[in-house]
C-alpha positions in Angstrom: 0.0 0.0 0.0 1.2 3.1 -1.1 1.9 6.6 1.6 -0.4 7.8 0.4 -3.3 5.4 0.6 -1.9 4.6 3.7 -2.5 7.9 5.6 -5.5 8.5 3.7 -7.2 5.5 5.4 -5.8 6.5 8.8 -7.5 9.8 7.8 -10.9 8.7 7.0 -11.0 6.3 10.6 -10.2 9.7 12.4 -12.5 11.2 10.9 -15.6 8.4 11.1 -14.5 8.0 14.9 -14.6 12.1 14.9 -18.2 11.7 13.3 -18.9 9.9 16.6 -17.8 12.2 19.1 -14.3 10.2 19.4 -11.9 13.2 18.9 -8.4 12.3 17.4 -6.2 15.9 16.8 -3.5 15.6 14.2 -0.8 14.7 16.5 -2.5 11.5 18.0 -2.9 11.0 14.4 0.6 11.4 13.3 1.4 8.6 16.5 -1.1 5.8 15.1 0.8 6.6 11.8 3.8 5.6 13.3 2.9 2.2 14.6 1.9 0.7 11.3 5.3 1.4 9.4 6.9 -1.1 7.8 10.4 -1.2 8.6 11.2 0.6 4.9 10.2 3.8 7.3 12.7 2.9 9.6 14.5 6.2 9.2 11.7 8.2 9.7 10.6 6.3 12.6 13.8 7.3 14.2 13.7 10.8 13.3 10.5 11.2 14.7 11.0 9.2 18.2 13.9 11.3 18.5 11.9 14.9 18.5 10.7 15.7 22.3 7.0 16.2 20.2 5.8 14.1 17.9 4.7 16.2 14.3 1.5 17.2 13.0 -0.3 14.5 10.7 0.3 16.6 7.8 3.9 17.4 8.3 4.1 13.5 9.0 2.7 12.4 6.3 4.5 14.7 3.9 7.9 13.3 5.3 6.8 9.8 4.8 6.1 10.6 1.0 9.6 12.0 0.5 10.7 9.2 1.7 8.9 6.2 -0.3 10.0 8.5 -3.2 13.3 8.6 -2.4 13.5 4.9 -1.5 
């Protein structure tokens, strides 16, 4: 599955779960987005886990397309 598609369906659960009045803000967004990386995304992983705050979804999710481009 591509980045994309990836974070897009992580997108769409938030926002179902939001439609129910379970709350999800971008950065407990950009942490479940972390957990189902393959280990391709290893280097991001590490970038990220080394910040003292995780990033925004969007900033996330742009980094992890740079990546699977670059890989």
């Amino acid at each position: 599955m591509s980045i994309n598609n990836y974070t897009l369906n992580i997108k769409e659960w938030c926002d179902f779960l939001g439609s129910i009045n379970v709350n999800i803000d971008n950065n407990r967004m950009a942490q479940i987005s972390l957990r189902g990386l393959t280990p391709r995304f290893s280097v991001i992983l590490s970038i990220v886990l080394a910040r003292e705050k995780s990033p925004p979804f969007f900033d996330l999710q742009l980094m992890l397309l740079v990546e699977e481009n670059h890989v």
